[in-house]
N, C-alpha and C positions, 0 to 999 in steps of 0.2 A: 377301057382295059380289055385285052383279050381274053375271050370265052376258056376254062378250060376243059378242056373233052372228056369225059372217059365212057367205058363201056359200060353197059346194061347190066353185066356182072359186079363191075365196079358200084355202079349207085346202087345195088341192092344192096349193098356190103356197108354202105354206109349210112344206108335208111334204117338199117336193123341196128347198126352202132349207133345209133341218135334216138332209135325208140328202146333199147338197154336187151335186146332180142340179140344179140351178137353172139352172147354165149350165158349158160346159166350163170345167174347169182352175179353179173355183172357188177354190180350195186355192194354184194359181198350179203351178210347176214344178219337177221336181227332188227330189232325197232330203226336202230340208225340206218339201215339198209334201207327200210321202206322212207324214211324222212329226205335220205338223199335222191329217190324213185322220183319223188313229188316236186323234188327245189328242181328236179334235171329234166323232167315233161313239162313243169309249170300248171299242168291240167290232165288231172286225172277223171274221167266223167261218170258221174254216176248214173245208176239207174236202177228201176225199185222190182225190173222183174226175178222172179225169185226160184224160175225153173231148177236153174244151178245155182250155186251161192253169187249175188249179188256183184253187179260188173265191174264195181271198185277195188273189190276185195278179190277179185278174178283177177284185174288186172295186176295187183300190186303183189300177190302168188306168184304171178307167171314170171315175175322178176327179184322174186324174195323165196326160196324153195322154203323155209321155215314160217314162213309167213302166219300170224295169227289175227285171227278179227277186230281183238279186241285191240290191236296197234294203233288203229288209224283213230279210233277214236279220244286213247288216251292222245296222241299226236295235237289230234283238238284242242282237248283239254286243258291241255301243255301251253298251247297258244301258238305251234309250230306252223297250224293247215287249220285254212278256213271253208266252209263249204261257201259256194255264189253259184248264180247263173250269167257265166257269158257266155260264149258262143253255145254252151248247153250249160245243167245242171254239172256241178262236180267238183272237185277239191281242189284247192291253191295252197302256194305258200303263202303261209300269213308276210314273207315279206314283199312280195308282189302285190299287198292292201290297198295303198292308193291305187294301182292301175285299175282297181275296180269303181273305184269313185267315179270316173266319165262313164261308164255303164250305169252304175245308177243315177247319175244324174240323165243321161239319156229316156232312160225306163221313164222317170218323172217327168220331164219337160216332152214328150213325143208322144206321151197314151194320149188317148180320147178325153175330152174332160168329165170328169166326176160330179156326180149330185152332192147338194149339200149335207142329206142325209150320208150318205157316204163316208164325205169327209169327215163328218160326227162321230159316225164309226168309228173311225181309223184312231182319232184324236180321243176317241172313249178309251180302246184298248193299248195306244199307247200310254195313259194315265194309268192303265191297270197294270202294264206291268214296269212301268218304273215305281209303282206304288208297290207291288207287291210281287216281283219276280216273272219269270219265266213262266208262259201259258201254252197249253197246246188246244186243238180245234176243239177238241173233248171238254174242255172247258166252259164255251158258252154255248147257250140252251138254243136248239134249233131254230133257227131263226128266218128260215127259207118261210116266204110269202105261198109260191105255188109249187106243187109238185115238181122232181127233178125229172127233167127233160134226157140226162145221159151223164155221161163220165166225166163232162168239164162243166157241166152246169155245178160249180162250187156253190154255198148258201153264203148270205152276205160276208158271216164273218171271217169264213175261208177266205173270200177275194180280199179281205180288208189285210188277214194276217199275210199275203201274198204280195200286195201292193206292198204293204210296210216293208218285207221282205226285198220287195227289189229295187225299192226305193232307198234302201242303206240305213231306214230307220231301225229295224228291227232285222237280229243276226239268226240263222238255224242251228241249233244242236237236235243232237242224236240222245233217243235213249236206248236201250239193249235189246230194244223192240223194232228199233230202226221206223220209231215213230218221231214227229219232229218237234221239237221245242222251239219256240221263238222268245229271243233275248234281245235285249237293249246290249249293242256293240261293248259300254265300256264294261260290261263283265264277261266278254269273250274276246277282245283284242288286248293282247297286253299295252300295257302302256308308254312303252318306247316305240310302238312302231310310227311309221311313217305316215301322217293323213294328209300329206300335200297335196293338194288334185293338181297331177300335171299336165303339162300343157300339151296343145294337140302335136308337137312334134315326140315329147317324151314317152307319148302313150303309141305313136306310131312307131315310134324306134325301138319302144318294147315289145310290140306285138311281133313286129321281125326278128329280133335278137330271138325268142320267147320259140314262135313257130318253126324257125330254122333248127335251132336250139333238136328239138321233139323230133324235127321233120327228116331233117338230116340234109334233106334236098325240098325246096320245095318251086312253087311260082307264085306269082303276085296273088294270081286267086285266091289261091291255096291260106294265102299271109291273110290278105285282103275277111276271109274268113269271118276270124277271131275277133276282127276290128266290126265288124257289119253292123253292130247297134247302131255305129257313130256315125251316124251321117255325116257326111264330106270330111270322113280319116285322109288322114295324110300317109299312108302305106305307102302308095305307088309314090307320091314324089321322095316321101324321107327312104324310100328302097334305090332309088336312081343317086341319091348323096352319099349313100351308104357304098355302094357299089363305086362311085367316083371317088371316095377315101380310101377305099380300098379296104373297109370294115368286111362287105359281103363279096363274092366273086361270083360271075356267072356262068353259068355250065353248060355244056355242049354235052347231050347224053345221044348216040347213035341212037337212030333212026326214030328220036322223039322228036316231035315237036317242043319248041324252047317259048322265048327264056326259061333253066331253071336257074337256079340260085342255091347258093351255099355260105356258111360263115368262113373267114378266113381261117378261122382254127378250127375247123374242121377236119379230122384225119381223115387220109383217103385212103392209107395202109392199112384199111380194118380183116383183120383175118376174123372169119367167123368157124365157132362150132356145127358140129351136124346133129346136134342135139336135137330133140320134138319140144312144142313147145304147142299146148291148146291153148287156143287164145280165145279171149270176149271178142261177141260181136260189135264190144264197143270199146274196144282195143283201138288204141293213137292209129297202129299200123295200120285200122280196118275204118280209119273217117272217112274216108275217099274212095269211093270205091272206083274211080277211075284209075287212081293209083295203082291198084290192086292188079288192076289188067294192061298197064304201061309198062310197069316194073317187072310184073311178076306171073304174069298172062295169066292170073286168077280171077274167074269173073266170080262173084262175091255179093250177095243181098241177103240180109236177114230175113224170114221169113215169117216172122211173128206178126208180121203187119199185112201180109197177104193172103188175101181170103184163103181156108184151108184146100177148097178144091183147086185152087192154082199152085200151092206149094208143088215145088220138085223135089227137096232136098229135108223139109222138115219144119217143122215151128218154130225152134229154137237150134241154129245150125252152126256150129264151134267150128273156125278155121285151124285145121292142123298144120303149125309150118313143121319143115325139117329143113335145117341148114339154112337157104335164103330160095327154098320151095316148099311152095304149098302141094301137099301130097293129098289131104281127104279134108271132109269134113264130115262133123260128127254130132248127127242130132242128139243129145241126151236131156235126160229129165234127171231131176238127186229127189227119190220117194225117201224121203227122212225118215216115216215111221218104222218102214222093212230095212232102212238103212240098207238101199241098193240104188247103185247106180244104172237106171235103163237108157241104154245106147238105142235107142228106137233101129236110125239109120246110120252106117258110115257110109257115107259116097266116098270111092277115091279117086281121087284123079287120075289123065293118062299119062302119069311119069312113074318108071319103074320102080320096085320095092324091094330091095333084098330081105335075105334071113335079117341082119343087122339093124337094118331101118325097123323090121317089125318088132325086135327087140326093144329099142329105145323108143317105137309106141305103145309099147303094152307097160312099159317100166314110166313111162309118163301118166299113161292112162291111169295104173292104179292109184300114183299119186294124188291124178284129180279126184279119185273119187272118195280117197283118203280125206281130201281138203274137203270137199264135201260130205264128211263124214258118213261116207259110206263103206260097207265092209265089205259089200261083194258086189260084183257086176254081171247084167242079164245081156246078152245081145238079142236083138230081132232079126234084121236085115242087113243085106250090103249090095251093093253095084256088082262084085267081085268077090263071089262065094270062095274062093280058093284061101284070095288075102286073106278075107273074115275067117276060118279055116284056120291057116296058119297063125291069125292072132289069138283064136280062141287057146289054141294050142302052148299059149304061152302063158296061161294061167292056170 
């Protein structure tokens, strides 16, 4: 089937229509807002740093203006979204369930093998809690043999409740402390849903439907991803049937390198807003950072992982888009006690800023720091003392 082409402006237009960034409230308002956020990315990822409010609750904000904390968890609760770990930590739709079955069974048949004290473990605390409910780590008595070594050195019964965890034995909830609870499955999966484990083509056909789905555009890689536990996934072959049905088509984007790939019902008429939009470093839009510099010549690293004296940009550095560009980025911290938002740094990039633009980031800005309940905001520094200037000026 022939490739179809379009421009660089074009796929951006429809990367930000696939990841719900096309224009605010996309989704619309409200609990239902965010439940439809979750079934239309499939993967929302979490993550426990807590500079600014928490990367799930970021994310599903950036797409929900009314957004509240406490949604995603009733969502849980409900039985709508489950947390797992596949290609990272982070939330699914509970009816996407089986497709996590080949991942845990992966996790099981692929680790290292286990001591038998181990397994005694496991087999202990699984008896505890179908005897007796829902346990967290706080629960059993220190049981570390030798001193901890660092931050992954877990004591046995951490690794026990982690194993069980990605073994499908044992499920996570949240309490309001965003500390974790580990559950036996049938009192956190309602009980219609789906436990078929499907087969290696259904699970490769969802992963593509699923990534393209989020991606808007993507390539095999890219798909390939998601799938990576499963040793010898079917992506690339069920992606080339897929493509010969005329399910997916593939894309001819100027002066990229190809294949990419799109669903058939894909719009390609996406008009987008010029709205601002702060986004998590652990934003769908921001998994790739090659992406980020193909599409949208934003070169893009978080920096919380880089020793401090190499940072450029900051510790914790929020990508600013406006419209289908990236204008700054923006190191901030939320000191919850002063209840102030500290903007450390804003870098902006070198694309120009009218009056207008600085408008609609300061009228974002203070949203976020709304979300982050904060009530006022300190600046430090910027690339561009005038911008920084004129944004101050709008507070």
């Amino acid at each position: 089937m022939q490739a179809i082409t379009l421009t660089l402006a074009q796929a951006r237009k429809i990367i930000l229509d696939a990841a719900g960034l096309a224009s605010p409230a996309q989704f619309g308002y409200g609990i239902e807002a965010v439940n439809k956020v979750i079934q239309h990315l499939g993967f929302v990822q979490l993550d426990t740093n807590y500079v600014v409010e928490r990367a799930h609750h970021h994310v599903l904000y950036t797409r929900v203006p009314d957004y509240e904390i406490g949604w995603l968890s009733a969502l849980c609760e409900e039985g709508n979204v489950f947390e797992y770990f596949s290609s990272d930590a982070g939330y699914l739709p509970m009816e996407d369930f089986r497709f996590s079955l080949p991942i845990k069974q992966a996790f099981k048949t692929q680790r290292k093998e286990i001591s038998k004290p181990e397994i005694l473990l496991m087999e202990q605390i699984m008896d505890q809690v179908e005897r007796d409910g829902a346990v967290r780590v706080g629960d059993f008595e220190n049981d570390r043999v030798e001193a901890s070594t660092g931050w992954w050195d877990w004591r046995p019964a951490k690794v026990a409740l982690e194993r069980l965890y990605f073994d499908g034995r044992l499920m996570i909830s949240r309490d309001s402390k965003f500390h974790k609870r580990y559950d036996v499955p049938l009192n956190l999966v309602p009980l219609d849903t789906d436990m078929t484990l499907p087969t290696n083509i259904e699970f490769a056909r969802f992963i593509i439907k699923r990534t393209l789905g989020a991606l808007g555009i993507a390539t095999v890689k890219e798909m390939a991803w998601r799938a990576r536990r499963i040793k010898g996934n079917l992506v690339k072959t069920e992606l080339q049937k897929m493509v010969e049905e005329g399910a997916v088509l593939k894309v001819q984007i100027e002066a990229l390198k190809g294949p990419h790939y799109m669903l058939r019902e894909q719009k390609t008429d996406v008009q987008i807003s010029n709205e601002v939009f702060i986004l998590s470093p652990f934003d769908i839009l921001n998994v790739f950072r090659h992406r980020l510099r193909e599409f949208f010549d934003f070169d893009y690293q978080i920096e919380c992982f880089v020793p401090a004296a190499k940072r450029k940009y900051g510790y914790f550095s929020l990508p600013i888009l406006a419209g289908d560009t990236f204008i700054a980025r923006m190191d901030a911290k939320a000191d919850r006690k002063k209840k102030m938002l500290m903007v450390h740094n804003i870098h902006f990039e070198e694309v120009p800023i009218n009056k207008q633009l600085i408008e609609k980031f300061s009228t974002a800005l203070k949203a976020f720091a709304t979300f982050n309940q904060c009530y006022d905001i300190r600046f430090a520094k910027s690339n561009r003392a005038d911008d920084l200037e004129r944004l101050q000026n709008t507070f």
